[in-house]
C-alpha positions as CSV (number, residue, x, y, z in Angstrom):
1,X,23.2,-0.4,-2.3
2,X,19.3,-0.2,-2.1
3,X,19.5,0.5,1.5
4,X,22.1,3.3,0.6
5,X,19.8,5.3,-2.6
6,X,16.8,4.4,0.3
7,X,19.0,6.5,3.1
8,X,19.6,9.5,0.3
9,X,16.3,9.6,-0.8
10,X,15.2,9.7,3.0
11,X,17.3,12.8,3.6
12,X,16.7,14.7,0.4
13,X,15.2,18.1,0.4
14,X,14.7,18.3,-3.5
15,X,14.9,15.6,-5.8
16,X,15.3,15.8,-9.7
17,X,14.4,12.5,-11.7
18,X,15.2,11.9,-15.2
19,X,13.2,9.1,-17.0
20,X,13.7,8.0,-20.6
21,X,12.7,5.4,-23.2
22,X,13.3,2.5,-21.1
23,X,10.7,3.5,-18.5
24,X,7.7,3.6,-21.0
25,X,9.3,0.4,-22.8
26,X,8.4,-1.8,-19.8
27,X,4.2,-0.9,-20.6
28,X,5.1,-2.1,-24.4
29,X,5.9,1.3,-26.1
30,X,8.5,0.8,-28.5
31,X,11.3,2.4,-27.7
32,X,13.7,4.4,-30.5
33,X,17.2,3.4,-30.7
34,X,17.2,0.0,-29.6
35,X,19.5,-2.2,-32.3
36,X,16.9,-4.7,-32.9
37,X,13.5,-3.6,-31.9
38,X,13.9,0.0,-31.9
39,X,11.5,2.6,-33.7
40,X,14.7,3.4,-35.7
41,X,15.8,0.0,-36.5
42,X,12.7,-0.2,-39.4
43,X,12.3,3.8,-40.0
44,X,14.9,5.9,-41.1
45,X,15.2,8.9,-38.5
46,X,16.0,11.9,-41.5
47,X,13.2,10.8,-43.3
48,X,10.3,11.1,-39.8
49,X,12.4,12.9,-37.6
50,X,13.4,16.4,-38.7
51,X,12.1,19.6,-40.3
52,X,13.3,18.0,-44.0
53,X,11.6,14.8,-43.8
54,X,8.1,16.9,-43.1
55,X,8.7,19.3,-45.6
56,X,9.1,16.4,-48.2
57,X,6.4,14.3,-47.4
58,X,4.0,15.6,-44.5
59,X,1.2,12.6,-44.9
60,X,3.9,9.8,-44.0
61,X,5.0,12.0,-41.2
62,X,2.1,12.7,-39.8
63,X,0.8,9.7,-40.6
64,X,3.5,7.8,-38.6
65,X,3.4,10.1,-35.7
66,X,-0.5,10.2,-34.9
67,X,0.2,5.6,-35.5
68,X,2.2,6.1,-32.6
69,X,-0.6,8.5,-30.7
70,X,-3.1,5.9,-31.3
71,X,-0.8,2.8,-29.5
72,X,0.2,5.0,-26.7
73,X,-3.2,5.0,-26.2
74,X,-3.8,1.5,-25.3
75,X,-0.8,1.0,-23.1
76,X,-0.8,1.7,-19.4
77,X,1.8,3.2,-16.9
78,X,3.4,0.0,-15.3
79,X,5.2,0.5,-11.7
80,X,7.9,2.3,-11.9
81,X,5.6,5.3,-13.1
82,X,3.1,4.7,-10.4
83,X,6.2,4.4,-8.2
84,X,7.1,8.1,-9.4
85,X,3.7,9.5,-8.5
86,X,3.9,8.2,-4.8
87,X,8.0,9.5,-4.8
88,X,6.0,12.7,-5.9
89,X,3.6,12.9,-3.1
90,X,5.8,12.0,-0.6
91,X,8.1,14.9,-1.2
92,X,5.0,17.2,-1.3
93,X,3.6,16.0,1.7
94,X,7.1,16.8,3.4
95,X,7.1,20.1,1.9
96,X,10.1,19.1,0.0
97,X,10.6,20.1,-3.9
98,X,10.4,17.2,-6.9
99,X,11.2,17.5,-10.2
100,X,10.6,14.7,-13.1
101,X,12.3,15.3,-16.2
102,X,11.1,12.8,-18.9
103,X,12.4,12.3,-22.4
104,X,8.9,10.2,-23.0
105,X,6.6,11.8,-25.2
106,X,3.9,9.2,-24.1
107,X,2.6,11.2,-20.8
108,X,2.4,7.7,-18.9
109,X,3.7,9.7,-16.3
110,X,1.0,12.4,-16.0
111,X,-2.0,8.8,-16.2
112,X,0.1,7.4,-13.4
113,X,-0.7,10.7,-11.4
114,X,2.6,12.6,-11.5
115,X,2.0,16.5,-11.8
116,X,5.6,17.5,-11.5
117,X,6.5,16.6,-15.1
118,X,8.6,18.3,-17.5
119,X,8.5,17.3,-21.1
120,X,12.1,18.5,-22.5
121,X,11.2,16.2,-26.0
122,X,7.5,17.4,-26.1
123,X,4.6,15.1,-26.6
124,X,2.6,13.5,-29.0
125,X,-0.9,14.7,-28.0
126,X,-0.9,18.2,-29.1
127,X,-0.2,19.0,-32.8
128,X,0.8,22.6,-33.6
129,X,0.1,24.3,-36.5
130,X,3.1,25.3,-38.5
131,X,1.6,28.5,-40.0
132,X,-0.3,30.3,-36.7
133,X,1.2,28.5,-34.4
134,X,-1.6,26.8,-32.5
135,X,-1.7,24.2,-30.4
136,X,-4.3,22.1,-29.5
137,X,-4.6,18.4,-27.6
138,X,-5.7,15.6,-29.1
139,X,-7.5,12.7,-27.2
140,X,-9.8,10.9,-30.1
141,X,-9.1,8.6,-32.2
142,X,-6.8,8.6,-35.7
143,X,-7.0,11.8,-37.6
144,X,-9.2,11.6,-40.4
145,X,-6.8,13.2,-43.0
146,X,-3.0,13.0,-43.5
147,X,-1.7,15.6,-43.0
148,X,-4.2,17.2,-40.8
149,X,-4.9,21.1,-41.0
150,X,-5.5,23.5,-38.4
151,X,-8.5,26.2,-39.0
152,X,-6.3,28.7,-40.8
153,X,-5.7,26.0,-43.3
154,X,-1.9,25.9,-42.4
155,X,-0.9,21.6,-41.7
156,X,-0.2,20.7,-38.0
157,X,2.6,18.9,-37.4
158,X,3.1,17.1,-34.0
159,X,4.6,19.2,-31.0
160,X,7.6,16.6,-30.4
161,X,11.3,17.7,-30.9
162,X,12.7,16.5,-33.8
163,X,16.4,16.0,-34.4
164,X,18.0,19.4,-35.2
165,X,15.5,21.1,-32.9
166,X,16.0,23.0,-29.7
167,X,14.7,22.0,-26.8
168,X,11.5,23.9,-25.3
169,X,13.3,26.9,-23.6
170,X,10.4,27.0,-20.7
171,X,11.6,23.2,-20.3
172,X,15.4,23.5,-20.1
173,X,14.8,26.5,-17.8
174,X,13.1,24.8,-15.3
175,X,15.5,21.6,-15.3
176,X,18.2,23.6,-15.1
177,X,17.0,25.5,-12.1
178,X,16.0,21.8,-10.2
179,X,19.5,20.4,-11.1
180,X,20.8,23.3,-9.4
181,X,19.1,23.1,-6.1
182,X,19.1,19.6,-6.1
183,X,20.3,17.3,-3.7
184,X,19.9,13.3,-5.1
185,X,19.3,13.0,-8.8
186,X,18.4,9.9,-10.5
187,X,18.6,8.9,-14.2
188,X,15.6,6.1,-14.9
189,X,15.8,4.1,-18.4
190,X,17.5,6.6,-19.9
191,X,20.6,5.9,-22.7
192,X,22.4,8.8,-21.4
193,X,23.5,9.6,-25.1
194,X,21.2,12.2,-25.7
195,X,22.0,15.9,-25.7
196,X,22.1,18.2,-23.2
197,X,19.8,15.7,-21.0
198,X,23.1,13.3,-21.0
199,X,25.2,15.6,-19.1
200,X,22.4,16.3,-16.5
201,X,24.2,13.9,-14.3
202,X,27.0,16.6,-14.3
203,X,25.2,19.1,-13.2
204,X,23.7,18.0,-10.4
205,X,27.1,16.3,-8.9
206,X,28.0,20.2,-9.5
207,X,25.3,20.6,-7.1
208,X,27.0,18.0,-4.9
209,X,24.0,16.1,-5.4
210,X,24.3,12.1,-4.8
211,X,23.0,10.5,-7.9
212,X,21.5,7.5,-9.0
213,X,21.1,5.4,-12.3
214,X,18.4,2.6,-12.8
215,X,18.8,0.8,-16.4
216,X,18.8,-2.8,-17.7
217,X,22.9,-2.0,-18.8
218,X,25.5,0.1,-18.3
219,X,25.5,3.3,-19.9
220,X,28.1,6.0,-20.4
221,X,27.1,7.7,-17.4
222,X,27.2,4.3,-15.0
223,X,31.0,5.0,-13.6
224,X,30.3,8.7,-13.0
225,X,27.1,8.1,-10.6
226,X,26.9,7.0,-6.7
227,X,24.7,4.5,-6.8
228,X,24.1,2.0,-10.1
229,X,21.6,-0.3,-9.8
230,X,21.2,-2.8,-12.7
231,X,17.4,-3.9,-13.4
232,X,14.2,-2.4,-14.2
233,X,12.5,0.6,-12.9
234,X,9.3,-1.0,-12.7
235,X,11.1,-3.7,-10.5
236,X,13.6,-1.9,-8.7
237,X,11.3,1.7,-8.1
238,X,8.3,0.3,-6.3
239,X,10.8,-1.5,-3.6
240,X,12.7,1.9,-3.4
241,X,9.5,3.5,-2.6
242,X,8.1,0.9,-0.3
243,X,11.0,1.2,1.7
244,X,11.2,4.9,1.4
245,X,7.6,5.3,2.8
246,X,7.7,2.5,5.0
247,X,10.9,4.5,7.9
């Protein structure tokens, strides 16, 4: 079955990846939903998650958020997102069009060295102010107050979608122009639970796209893909690539 995603990839002229929590989880960031050591296991998601639980307690939002900042900080992309950068340059050396959709908020991807990246759940390194609007990156250390304040005063909340939020119309507009054109999609670490990025899959077998699913277990998309590999990206991924670069 390696030999057969190997064979697609070979022949693709556009390629549309879609990575989620199980991808960063293999460099040691928690991931959210997982029953025992998930983010959402010890935190309750209504209270740090949405609009409400800001509004009722900003400094324990914040707080929590710019905690996770901090640790993403000191954990490094691991192979399957180097793997992503070379898939990335090999398609641009070919002339040939990549995509990488992530659900990550971590931008491992972008350290590894991929450009190509479109953040549908946001990030955590840039806080927006909720009263002007502004954005701005941050790269330092923890903040020194909680909740921080932007210049105008207003507090700054962090530019990740929280549950009951749309997604980033710039970033759904641009995946759902790859998924269209694309012609081998793959689904990386990814539950395949969440909204609308579960039903991505869909959309590019629309597209008569072959598609592909990496992940540790099954997941409601497993019997509606081509190819299902069982395993980690990190594991899996680089040999893809190796053998990808290597014909």
């Amino acid at each position: 079955m390696l030999d057969d995603v190997v064979a697609a990839l070979a022949a693709a002229r556009a390629v549309v990846v879609l990575t989620g929590a199980g991808v960063s989880a293999e460099s040691g960031v928690p991931t959210f939903r997982d029953a025992q050591r998930g983010l959402w296991a010890d935190y309750d998601p209504e209270q740090l998650a949405t609009p409400a639980g800001f509004a009722r307690d900003p400094a324990l939002v914040t707080r929590w958020y710019d905690e996770r900042r901090v640790q993403c900080a000191d954990v490094r992309p691991n192979p399957g997102h180097d793997a992503l950068a070379r898939l990335e340059r090999y398609y641009a050396e070919r002339g040939r069009a990549f995509v990488l959709l992530t659900q990550n908020v971590d931008r491992l991807h972008q350290r590894a060295g991929s450009r190509q990246v479109v953040e549908l759940h946001g990030t955590l390194w840039v806080w927006r102010c909720i009263v002007c609007g502004h954005e701005r990156e941050e790269t330092g250390g923890p903040f020194g107050e909680y909740p921080p304040r932007c210049g105008c005063g207003g507090l700054r909340r962090p530019g990740v979608v929280w549950f009951g939020e749309l997604l980033p119309e710039a970033a759904l507009a641009r995946a759902w122009g790859a998924l269209a054109a694309c012609d081998v999609f793959l689904s990386l670490g990814t539950s395949a639970v969440v909204e609308p990025a579960a039903s991505f899959v869909d959309l590019a077998r629309a597209a008569s796209a072959r598609t592909v699913e990496i992940n540790i277990e099954e997941t409601p998309i497993t019997d509606r893909v081509d190819f299902a590999l069982r395993g980690k990206t990190g594991e899996l991924l680089p040999r893809i690539v190796d053998a990808l670069c290597a014909r």
